[in-house]
N, C-alpha and C positions, 0 to 999 in steps of 0.2 A: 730639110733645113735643120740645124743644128742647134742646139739650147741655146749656145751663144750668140750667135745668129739670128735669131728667133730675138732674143733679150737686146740685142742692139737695135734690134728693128722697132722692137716694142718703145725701148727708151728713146727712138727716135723719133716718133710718132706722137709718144707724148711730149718729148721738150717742142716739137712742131707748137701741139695745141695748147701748150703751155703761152707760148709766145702770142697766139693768134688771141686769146684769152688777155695775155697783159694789152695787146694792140687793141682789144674792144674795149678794153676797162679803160686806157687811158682816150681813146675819142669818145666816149660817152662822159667822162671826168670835163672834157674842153668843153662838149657841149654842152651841159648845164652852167659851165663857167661864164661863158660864152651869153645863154639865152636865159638866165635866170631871173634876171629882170622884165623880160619883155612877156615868156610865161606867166609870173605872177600878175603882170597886169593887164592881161588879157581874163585871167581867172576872177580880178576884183571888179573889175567892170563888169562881169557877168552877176559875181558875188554879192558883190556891196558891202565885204566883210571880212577882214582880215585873217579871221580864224580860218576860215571856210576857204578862201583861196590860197590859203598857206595848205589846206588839205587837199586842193584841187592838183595845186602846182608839182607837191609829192608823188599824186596818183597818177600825176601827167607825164613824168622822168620814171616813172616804177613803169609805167605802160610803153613809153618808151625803149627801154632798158630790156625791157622782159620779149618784143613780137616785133621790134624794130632792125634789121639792119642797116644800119648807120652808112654802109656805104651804098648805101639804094635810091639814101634821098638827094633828091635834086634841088630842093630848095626848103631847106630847114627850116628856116624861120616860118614857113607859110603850114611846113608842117604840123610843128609845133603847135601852130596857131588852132588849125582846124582838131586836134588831139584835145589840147586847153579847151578850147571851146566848147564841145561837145560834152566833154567832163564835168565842166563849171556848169552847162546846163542841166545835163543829171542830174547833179544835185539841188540845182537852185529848185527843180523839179520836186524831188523829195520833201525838202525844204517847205514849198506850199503842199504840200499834199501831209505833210505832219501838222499843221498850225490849225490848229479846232477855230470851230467857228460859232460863237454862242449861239442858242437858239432864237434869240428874240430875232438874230438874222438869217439864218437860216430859213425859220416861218415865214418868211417874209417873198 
């Protein structure tokens, strides 16, 4: 195969994945659009805390984003839900397991 050849195949592979690349950015752009409310309050019912489910809700679209194919799922909102969920417990998790416990209770 020829330089040329070669180079048009190459550039065509990439505008391919170029394209496949804008086509995941923008259905993951809808779907946070889309579920961003319902995310977050799945994560504050968990939370009790706005701080903390505004970091749940982040880690839940970064987790999303990063090990998800978007066109795999069959019913997103439920996904979503069990994702949030599990997240928002993790940390509500950490959460008690950081809060000291004075000793007169502790003794006890």
């Amino acid at each position: 195969m020829g330089q040329l050849a070669q180079s048009m195949t190459w550039d065509g592979a990439e505008a391919s994945r170029d394209k496949a690349l804008a086509t995941r950015q923008e259905s993951f752009t809808s779907l946070v659009y889309r579920q961003t409310s319902f995310v977050f309050r799945i994560a504050f019912a968990v939370l009790r805390n706005a701080h903390d489910a505004e970091d749940a809700f982040q880690e839940t679209f970064l987790k999303v984003y990063r090990q998800t194919d978007l066109r795999k799922i069959q019913d997103e909102r439920a996904y979503l839900a069990r994702v949030a969920w599990r997240i928002a417990v993790s940390q509500r998790g950490k959460q008690l397991d950081s809060v000291e416990v004075p000793e007169q209770l502790s003794a006890t």
